[in-house]
N, CA, C and O atoms as a GROMACS GRO file, in nm:
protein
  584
    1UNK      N    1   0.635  -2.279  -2.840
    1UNK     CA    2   0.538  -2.173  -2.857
    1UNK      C    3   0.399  -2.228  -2.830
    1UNK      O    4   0.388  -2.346  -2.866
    2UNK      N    5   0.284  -2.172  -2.771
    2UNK     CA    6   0.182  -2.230  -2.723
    2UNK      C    7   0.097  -2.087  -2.807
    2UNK      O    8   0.161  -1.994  -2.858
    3UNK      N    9  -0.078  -2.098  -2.806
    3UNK     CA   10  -0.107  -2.070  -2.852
    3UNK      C   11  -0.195  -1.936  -2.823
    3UNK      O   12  -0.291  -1.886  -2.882
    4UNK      N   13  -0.121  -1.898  -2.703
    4UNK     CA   14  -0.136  -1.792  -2.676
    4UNK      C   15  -0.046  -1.671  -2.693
    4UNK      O   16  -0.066  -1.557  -2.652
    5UNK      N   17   0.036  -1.710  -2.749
    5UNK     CA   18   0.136  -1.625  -2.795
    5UNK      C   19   0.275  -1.609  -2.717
    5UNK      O   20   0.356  -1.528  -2.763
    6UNK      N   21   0.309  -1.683  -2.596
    6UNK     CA   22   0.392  -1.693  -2.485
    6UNK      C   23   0.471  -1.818  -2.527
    6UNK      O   24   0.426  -1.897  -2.610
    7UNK      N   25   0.571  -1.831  -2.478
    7UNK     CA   26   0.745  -1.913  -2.501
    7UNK      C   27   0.738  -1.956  -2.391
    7UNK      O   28   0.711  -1.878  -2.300
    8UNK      N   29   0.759  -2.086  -2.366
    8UNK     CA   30   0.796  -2.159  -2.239
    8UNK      C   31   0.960  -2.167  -2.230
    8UNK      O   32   1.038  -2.241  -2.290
    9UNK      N   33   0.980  -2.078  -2.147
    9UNK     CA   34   1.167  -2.088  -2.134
    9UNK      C   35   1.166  -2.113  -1.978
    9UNK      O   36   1.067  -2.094  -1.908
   10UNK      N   37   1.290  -2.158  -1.932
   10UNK     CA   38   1.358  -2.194  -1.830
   10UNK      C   39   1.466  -2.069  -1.834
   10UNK      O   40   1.505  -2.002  -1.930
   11UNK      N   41   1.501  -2.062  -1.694
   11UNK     CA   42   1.588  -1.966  -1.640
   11UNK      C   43   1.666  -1.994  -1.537
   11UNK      O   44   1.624  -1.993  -1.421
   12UNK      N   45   1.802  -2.025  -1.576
   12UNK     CA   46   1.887  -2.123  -1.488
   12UNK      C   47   2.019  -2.029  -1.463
   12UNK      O   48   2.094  -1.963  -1.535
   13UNK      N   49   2.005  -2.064  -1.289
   13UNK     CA   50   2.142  -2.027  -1.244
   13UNK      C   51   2.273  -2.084  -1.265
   13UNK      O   52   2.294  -2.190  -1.206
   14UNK      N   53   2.380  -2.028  -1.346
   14UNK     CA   54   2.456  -2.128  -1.347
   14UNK      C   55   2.607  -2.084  -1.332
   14UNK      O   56   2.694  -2.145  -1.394
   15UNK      N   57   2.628  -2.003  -1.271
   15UNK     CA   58   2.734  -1.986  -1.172
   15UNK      C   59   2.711  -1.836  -1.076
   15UNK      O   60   2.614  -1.762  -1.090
   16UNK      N   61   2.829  -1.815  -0.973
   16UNK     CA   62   2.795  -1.680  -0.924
   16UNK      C   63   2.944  -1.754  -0.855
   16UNK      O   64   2.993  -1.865  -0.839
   17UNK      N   65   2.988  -1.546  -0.814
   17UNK     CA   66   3.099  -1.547  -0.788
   17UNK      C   67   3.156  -1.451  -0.678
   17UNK      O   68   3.157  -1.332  -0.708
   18UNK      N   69   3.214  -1.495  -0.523
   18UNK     CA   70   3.206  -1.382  -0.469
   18UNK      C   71   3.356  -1.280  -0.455
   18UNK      O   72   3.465  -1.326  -0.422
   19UNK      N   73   3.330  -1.142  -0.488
   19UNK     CA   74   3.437  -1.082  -0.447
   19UNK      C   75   3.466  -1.006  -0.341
   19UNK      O   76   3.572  -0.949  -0.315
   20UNK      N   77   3.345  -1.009  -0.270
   20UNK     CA   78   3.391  -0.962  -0.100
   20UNK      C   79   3.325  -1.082  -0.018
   20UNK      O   80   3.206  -1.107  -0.036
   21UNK      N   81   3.391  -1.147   0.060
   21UNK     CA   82   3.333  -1.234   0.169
   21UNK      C   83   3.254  -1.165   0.285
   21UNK      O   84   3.160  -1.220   0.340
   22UNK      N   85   3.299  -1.040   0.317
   22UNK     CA   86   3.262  -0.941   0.396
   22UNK      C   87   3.267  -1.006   0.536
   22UNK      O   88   3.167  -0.986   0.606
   23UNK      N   89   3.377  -1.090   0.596
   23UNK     CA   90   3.413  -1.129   0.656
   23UNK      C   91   3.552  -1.058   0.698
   23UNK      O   92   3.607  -1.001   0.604
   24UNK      N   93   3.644  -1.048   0.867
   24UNK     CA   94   3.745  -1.004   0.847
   24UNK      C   95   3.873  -1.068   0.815
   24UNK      O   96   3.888  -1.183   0.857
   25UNK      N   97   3.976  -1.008   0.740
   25UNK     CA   98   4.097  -1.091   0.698
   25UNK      C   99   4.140  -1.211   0.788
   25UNK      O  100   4.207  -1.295   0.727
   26UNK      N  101   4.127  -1.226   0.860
   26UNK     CA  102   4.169  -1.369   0.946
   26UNK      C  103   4.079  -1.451   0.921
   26UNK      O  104   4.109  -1.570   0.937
   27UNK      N  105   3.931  -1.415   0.871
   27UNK     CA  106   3.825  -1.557   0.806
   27UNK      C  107   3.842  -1.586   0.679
   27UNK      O  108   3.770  -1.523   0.602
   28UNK      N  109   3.941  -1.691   0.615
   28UNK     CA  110   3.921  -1.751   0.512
   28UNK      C  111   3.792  -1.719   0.423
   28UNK      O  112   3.804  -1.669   0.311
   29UNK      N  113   3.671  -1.750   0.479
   29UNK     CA  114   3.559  -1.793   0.390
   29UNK      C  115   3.436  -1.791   0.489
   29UNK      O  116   3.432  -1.842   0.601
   30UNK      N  117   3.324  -1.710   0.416
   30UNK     CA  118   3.240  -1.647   0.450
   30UNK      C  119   3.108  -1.741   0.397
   30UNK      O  120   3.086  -1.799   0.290
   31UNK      N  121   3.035  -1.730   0.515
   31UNK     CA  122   2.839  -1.827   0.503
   31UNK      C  123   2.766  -1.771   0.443
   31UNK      O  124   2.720  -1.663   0.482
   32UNK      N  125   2.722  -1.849   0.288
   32UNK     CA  126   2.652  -1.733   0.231
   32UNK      C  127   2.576  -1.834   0.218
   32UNK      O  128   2.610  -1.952   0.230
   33UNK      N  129   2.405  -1.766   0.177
   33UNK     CA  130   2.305  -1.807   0.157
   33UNK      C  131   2.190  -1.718   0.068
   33UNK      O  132   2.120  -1.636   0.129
   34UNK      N  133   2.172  -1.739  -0.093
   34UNK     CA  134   2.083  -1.702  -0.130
   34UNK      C  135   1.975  -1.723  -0.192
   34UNK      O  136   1.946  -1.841  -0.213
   35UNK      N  137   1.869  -1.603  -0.248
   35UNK     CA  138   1.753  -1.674  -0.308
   35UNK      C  139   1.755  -1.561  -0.407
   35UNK      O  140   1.806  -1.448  -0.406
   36UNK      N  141   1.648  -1.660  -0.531
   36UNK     CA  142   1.618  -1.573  -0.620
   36UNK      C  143   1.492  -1.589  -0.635
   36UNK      O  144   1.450  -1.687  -0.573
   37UNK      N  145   1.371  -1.501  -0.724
   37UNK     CA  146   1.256  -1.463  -0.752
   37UNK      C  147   1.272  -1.402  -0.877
   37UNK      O  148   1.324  -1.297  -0.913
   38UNK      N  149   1.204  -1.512  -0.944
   38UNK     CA  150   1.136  -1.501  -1.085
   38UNK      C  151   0.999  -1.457  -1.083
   38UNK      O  152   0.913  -1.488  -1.001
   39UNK      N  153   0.987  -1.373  -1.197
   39UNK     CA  154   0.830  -1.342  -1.169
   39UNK      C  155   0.795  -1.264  -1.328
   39UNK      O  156   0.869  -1.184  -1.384
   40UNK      N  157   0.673  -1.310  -1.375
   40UNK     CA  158   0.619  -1.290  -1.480
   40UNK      C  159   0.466  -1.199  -1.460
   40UNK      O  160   0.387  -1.190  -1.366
   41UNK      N  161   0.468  -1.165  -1.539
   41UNK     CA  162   0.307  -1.043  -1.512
   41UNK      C  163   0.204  -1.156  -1.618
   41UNK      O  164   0.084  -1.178  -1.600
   42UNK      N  165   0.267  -1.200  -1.699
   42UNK     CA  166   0.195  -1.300  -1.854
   42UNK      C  167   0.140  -1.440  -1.820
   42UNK      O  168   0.222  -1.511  -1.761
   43UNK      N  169   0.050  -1.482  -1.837
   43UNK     CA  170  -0.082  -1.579  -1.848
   43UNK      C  171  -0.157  -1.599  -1.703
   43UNK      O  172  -0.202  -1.703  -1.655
   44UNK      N  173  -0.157  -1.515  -1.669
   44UNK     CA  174  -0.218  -1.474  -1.506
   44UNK      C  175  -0.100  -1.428  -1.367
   44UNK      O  176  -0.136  -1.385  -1.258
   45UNK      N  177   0.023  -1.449  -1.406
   45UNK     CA  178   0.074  -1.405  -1.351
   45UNK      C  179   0.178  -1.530  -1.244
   45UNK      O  180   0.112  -1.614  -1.182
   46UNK      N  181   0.287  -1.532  -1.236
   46UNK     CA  182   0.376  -1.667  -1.207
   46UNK      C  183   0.492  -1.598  -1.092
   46UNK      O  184   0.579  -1.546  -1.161
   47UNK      N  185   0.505  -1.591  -1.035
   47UNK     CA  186   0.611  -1.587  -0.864
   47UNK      C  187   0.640  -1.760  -0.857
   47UNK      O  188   0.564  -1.855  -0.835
   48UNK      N  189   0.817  -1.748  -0.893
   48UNK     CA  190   0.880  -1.890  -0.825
   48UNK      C  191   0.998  -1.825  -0.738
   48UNK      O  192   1.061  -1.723  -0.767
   49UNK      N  193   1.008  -1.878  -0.664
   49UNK     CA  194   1.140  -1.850  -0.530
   49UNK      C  195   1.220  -1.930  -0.494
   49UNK      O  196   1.176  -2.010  -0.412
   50UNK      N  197   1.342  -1.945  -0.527
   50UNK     CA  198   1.401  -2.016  -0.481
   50UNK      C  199   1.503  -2.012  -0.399
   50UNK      O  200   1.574  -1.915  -0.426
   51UNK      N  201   1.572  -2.119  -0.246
   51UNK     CA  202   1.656  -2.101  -0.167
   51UNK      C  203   1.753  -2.161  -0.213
   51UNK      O  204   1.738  -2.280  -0.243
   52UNK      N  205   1.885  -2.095  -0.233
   52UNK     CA  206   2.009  -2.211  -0.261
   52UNK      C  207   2.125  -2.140  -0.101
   52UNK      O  208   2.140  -2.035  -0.039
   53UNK      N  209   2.173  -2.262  -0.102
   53UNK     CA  210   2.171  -2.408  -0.092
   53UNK      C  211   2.019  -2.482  -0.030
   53UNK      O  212   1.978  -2.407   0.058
   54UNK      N  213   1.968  -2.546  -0.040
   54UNK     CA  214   1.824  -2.586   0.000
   54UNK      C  215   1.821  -2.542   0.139
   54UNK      O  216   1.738  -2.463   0.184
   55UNK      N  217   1.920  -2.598   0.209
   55UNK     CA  218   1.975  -2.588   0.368
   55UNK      C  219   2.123  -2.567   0.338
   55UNK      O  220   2.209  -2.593   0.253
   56UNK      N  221   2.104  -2.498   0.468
   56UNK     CA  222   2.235  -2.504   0.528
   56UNK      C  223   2.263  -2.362   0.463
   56UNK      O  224   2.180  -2.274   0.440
   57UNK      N  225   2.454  -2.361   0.432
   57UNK     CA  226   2.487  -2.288   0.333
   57UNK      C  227   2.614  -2.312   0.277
   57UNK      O  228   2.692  -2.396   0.322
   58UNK      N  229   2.637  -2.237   0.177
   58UNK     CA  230   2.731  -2.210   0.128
   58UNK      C  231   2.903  -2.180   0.212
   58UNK      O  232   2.902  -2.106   0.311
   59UNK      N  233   3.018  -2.232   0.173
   59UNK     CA  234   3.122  -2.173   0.220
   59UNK      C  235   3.210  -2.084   0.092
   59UNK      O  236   3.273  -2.147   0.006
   60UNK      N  237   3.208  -2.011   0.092
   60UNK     CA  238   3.324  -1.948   0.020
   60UNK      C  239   3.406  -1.814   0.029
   60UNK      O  240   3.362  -1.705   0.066
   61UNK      N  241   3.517  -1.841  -0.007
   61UNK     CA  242   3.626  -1.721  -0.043
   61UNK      C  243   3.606  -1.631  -0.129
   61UNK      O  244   3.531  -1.644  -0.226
   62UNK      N  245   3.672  -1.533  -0.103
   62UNK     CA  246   3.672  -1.390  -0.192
   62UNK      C  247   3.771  -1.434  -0.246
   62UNK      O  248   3.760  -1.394  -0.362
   63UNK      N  249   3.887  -1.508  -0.236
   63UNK     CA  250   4.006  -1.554  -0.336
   63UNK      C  251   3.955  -1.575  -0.457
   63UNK      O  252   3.844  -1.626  -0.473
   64UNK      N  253   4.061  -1.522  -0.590
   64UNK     CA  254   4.078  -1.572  -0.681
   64UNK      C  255   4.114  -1.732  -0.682
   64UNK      O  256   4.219  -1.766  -0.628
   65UNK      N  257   4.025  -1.839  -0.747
   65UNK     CA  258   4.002  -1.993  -0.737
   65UNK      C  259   3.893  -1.994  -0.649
   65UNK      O  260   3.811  -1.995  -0.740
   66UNK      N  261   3.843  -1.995  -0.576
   66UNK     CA  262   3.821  -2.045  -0.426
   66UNK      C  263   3.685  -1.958  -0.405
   66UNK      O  264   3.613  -1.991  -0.311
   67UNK      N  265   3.640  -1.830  -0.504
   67UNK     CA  266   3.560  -1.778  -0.476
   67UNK      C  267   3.413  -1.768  -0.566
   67UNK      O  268   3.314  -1.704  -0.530
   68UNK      N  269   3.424  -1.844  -0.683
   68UNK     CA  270   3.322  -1.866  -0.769
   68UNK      C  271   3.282  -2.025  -0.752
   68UNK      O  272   3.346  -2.130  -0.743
   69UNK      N  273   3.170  -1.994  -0.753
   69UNK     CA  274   3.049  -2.171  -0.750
   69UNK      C  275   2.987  -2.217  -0.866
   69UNK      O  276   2.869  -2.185  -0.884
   70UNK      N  277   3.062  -2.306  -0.970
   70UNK     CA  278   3.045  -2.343  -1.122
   70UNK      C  279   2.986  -2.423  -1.120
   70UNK      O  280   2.973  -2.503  -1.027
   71UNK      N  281   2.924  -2.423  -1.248
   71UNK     CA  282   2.818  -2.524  -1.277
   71UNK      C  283   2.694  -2.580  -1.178
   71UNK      O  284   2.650  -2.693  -1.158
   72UNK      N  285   2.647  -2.407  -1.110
   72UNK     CA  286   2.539  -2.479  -1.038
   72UNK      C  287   2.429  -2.519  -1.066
   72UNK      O  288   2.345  -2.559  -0.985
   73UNK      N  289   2.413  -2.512  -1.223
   73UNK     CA  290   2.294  -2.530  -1.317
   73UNK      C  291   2.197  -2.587  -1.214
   73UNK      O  292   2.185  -2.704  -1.175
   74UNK      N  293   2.107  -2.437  -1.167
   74UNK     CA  294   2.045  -2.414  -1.062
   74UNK      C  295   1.874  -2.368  -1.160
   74UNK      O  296   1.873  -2.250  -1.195
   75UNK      N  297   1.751  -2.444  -1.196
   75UNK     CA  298   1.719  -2.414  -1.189
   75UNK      C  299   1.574  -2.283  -1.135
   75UNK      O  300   1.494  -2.327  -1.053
   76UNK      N  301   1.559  -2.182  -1.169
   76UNK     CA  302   1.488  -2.057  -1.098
   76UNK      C  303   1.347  -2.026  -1.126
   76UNK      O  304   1.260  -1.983  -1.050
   77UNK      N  305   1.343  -2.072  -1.317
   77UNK     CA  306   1.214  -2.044  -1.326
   77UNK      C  307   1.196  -2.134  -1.487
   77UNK      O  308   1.284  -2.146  -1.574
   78UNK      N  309   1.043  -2.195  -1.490
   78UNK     CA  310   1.033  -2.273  -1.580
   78UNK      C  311   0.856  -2.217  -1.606
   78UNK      O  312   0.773  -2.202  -1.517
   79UNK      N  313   0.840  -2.196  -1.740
   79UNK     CA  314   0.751  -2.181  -1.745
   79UNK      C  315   0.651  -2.051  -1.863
   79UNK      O  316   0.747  -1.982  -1.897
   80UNK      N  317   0.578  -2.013  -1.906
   80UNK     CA  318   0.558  -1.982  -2.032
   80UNK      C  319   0.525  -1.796  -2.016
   80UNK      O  320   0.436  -1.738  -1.954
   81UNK      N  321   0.628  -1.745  -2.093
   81UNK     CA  322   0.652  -1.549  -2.118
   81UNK      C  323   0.604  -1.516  -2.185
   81UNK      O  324   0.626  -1.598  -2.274
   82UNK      N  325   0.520  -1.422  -2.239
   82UNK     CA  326   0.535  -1.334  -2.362
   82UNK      C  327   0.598  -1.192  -2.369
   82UNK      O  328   0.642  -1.140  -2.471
   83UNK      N  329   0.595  -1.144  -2.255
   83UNK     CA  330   0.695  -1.016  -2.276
   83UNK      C  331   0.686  -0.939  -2.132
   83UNK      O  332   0.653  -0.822  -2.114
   84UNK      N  333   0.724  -1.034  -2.036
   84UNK     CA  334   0.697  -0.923  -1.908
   84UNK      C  335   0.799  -1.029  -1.839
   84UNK      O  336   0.746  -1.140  -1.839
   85UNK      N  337   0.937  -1.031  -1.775
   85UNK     CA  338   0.977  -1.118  -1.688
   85UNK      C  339   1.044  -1.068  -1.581
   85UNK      O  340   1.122  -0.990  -1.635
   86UNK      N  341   1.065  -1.062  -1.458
   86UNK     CA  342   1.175  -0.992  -1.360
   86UNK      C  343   1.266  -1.110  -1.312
   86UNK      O  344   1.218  -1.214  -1.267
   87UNK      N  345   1.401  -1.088  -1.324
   87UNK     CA  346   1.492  -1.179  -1.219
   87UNK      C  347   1.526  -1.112  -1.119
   87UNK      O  348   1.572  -1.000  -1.141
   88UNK      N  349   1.518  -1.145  -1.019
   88UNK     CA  350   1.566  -1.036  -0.872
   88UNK      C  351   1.698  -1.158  -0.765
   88UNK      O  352   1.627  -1.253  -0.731
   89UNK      N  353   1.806  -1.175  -0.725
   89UNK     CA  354   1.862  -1.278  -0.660
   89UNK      C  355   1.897  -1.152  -0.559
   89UNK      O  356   1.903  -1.031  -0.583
   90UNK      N  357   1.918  -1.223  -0.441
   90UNK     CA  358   1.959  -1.157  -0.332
   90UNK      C  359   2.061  -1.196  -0.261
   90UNK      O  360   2.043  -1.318  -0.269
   91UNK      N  361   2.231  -1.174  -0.147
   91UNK     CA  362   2.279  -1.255  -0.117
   91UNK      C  363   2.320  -1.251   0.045
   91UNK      O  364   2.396  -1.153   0.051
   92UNK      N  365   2.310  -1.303   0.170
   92UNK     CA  366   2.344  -1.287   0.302
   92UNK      C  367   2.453  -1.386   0.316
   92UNK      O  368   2.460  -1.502   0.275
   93UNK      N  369   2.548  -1.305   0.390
   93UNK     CA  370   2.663  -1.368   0.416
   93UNK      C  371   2.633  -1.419   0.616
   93UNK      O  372   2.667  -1.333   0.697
   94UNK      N  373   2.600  -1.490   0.647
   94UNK     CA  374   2.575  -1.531   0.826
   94UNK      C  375   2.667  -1.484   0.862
   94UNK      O  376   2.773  -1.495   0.800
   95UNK      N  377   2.654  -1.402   0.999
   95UNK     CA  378   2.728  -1.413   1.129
   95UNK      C  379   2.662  -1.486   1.228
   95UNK      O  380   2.552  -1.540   1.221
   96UNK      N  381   2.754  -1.483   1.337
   96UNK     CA  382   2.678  -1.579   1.423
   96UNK      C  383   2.695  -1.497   1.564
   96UNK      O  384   2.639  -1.538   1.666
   97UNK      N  385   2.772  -1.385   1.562
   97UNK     CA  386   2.768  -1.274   1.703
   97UNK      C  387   2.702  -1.127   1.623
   97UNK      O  388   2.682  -1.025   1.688
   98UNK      N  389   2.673  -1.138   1.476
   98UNK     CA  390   2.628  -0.976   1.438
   98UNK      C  391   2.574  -1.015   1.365
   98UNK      O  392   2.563  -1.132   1.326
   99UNK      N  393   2.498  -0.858   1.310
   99UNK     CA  394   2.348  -0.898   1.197
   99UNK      C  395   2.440  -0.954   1.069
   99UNK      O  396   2.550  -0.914   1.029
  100UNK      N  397   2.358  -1.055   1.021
  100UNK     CA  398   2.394  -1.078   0.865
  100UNK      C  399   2.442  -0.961   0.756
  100UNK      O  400   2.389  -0.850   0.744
  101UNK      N  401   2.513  -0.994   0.708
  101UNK     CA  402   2.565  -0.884   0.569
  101UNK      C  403   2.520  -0.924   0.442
  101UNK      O  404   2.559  -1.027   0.387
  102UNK      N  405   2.425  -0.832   0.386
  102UNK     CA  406   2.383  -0.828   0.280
  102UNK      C  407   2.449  -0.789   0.143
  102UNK      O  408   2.488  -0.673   0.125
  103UNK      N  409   2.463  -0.889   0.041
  103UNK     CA  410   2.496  -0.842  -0.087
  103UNK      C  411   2.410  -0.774  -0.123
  103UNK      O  412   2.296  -0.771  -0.078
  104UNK      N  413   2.486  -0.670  -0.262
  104UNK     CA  414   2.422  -0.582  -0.323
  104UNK      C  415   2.331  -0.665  -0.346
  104UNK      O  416   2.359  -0.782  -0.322
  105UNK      N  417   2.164  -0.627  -0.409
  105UNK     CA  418   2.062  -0.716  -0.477
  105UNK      C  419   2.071  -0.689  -0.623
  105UNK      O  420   2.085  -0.578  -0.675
  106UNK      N  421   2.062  -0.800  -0.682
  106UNK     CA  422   2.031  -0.812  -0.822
  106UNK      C  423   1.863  -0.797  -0.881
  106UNK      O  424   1.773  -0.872  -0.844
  107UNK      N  425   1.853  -0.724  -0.946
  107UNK     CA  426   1.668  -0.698  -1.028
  107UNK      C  427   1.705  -0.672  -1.169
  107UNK      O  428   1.782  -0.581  -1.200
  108UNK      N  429   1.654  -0.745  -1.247
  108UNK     CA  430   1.655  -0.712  -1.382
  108UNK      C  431   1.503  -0.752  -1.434
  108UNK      O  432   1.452  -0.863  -1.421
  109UNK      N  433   1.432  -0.617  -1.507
  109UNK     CA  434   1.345  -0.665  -1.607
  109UNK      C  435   1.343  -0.645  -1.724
  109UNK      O  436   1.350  -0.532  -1.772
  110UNK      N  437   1.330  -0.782  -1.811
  110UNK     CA  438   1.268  -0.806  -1.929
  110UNK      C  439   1.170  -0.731  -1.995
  110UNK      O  440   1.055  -0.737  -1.950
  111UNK      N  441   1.186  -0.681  -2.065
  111UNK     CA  442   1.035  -0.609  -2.168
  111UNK      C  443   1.066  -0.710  -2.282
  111UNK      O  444   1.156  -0.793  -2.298
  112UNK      N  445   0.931  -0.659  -2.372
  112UNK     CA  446   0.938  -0.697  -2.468
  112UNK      C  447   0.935  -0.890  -2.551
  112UNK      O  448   0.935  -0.996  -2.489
  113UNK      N  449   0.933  -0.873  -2.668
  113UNK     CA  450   0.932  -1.059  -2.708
  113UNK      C  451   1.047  -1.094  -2.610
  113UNK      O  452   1.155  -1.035  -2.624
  114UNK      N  453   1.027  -1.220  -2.476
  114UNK     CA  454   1.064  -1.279  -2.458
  114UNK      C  455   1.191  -1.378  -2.565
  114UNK      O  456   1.295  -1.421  -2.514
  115UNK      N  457   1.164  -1.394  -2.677
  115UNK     CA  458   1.280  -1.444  -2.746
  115UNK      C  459   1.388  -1.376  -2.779
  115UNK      O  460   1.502  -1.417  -2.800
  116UNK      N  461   1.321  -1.208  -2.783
  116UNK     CA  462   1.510  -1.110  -2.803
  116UNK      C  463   1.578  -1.134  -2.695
  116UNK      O  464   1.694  -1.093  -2.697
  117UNK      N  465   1.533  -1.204  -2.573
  117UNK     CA  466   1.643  -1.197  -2.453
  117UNK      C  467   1.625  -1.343  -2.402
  117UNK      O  468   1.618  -1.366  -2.281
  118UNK      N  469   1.617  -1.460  -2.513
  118UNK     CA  470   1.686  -1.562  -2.477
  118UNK      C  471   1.844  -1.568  -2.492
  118UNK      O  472   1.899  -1.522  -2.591
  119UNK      N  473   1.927  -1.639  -2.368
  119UNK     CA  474   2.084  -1.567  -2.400
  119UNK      C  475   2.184  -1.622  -2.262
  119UNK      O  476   2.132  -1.637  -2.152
  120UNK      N  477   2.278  -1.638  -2.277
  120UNK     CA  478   2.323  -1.612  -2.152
  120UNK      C  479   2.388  -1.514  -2.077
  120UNK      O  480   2.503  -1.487  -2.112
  121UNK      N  481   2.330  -1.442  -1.961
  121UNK     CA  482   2.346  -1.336  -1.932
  121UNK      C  483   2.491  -1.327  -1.808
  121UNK      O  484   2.504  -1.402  -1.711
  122UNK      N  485   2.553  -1.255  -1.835
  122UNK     CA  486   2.626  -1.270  -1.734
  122UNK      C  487   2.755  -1.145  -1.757
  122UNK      O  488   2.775  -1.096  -1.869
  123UNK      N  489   2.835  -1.105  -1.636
  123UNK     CA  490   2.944  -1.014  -1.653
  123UNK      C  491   2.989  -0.944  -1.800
  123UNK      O  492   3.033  -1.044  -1.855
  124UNK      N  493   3.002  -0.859  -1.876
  124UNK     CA  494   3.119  -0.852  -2.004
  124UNK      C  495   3.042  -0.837  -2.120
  124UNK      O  496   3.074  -0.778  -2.224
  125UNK      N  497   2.886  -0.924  -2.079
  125UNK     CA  498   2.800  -0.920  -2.249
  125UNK      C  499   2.768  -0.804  -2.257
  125UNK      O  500   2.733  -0.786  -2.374
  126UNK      N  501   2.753  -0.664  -2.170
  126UNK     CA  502   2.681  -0.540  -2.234
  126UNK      C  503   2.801  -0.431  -2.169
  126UNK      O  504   2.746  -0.323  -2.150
  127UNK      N  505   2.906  -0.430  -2.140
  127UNK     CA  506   2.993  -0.353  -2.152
  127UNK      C  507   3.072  -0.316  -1.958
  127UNK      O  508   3.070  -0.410  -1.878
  128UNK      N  509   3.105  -0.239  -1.934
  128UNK     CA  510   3.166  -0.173  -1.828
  128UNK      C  511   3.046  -0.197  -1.722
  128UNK      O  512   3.069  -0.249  -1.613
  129UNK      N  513   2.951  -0.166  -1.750
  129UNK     CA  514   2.804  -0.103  -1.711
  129UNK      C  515   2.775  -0.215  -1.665
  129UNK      O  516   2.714  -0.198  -1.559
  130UNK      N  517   2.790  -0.348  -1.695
  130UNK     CA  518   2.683  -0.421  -1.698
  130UNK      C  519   2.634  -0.489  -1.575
  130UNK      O  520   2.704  -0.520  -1.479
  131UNK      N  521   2.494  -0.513  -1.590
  131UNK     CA  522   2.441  -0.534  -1.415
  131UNK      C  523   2.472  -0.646  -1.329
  131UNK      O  524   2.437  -0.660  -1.212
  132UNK      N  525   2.524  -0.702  -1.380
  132UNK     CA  526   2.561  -0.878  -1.351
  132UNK      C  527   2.677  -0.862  -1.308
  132UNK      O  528   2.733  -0.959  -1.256
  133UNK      N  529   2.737  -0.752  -1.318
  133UNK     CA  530   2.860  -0.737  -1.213
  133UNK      C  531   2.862  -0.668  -1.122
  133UNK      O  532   2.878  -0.550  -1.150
  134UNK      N  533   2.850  -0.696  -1.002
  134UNK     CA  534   2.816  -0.568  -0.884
  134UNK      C  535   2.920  -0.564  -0.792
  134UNK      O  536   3.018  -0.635  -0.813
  135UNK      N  537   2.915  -0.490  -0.690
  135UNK     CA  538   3.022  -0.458  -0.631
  135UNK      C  539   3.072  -0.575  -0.550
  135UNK      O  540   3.190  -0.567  -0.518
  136UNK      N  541   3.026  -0.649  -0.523
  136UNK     CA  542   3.054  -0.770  -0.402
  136UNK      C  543   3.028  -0.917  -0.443
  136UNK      O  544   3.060  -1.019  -0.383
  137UNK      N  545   2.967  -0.903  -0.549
  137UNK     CA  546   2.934  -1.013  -0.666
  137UNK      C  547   2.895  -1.013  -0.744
  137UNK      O  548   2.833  -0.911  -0.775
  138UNK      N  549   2.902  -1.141  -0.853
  138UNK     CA  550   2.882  -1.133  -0.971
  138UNK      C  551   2.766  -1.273  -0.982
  138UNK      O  552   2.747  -1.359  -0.896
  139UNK      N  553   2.700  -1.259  -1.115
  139UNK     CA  554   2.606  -1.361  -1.120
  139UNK      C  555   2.651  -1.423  -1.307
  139UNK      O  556   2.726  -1.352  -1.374
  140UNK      N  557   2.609  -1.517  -1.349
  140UNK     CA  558   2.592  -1.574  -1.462
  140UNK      C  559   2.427  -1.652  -1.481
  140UNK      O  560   2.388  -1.744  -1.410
  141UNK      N  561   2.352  -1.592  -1.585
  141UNK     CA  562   2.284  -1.737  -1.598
  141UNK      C  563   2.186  -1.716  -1.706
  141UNK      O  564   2.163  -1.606  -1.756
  142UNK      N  565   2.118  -1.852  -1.745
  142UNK     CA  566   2.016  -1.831  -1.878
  142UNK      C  567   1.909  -1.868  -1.916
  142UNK      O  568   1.833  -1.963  -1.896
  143UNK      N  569   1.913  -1.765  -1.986
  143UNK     CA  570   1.740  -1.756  -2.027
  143UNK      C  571   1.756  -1.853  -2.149
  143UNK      O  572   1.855  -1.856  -2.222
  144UNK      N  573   1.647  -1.932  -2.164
  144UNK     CA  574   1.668  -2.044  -2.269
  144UNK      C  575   1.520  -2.116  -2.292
  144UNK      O  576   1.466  -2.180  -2.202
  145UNK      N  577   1.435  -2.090  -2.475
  145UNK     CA  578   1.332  -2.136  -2.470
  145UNK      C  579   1.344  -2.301  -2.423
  145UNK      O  580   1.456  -2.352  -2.415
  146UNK      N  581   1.239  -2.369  -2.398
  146UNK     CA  582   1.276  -2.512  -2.396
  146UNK      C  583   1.086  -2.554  -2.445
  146UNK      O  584   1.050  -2.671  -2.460
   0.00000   0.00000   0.00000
């Protein structure tokens, strides 16, 4: 806690999972490449962006095994909230003869004390509904004072 009334938390990616490769059945495993954007409105205002894999990209399957990326304890955003935060991740799968295919996008904002939504967020914690599960993927990850 600092003395402006704001929580220094970290916000870490730490898995994601794909269920459409959006590739056709004869491609195993599909080039994905994404980024996320953290962004705070609180102590003048904070935009971090990040590319994963740094380079290059990603290979993976829509298979059950073969299609979730664990433990990428990826951090996204570090740095001090009091009650305004957005997570937004985005995901492109490469072609290399047609335009890229875009995953659904992920946006979630935070209101409120930053400490009611320290947590780990991911698939199952808020019901049927919940935003972390989307049609073509899924995300995990957490908000955590430090």
């Amino acid at each position: 806690m600092t003395g402006q009334g704001g929580t220094r938390i970290r916000v870490t990616l730490r898995w994601l999972q794909i269920l459409d490769n959006l590739e056709p059945f004869f491609k195993e495993k599909g080039e994905f490449v994404f980024w996320a954007k953290v962004i705070t409105d609180n102590h003048g205002g904070q935009v971090q962006e990040t590319r994963m894999p740094g380079q290059g990209h990603y290979s993976i399957s829509d298979r059950p095994r073969w299609n979730r990326l664990k433990n990428l304890d990826k951090v996204l955003f570090e740095g001090e909230v009091t009650d305004h935060l957005v997570v937004e991740l985005r995901g492109e799968e490469l072609d290399q003869f047609s335009a890229n295919d875009q995953l659904d996008t992920y946006r979630r904002t935070f209101t409120g004390p930053i400490g009611e939504h320290v947590a780990l967020i991911q698939p199952g914690d808020e019901g049927s509904d919940d935003p972390e599960n989307m049609t073509n993927w899924r995300i995990g990850y957490e908000i955590e004072a430090v």
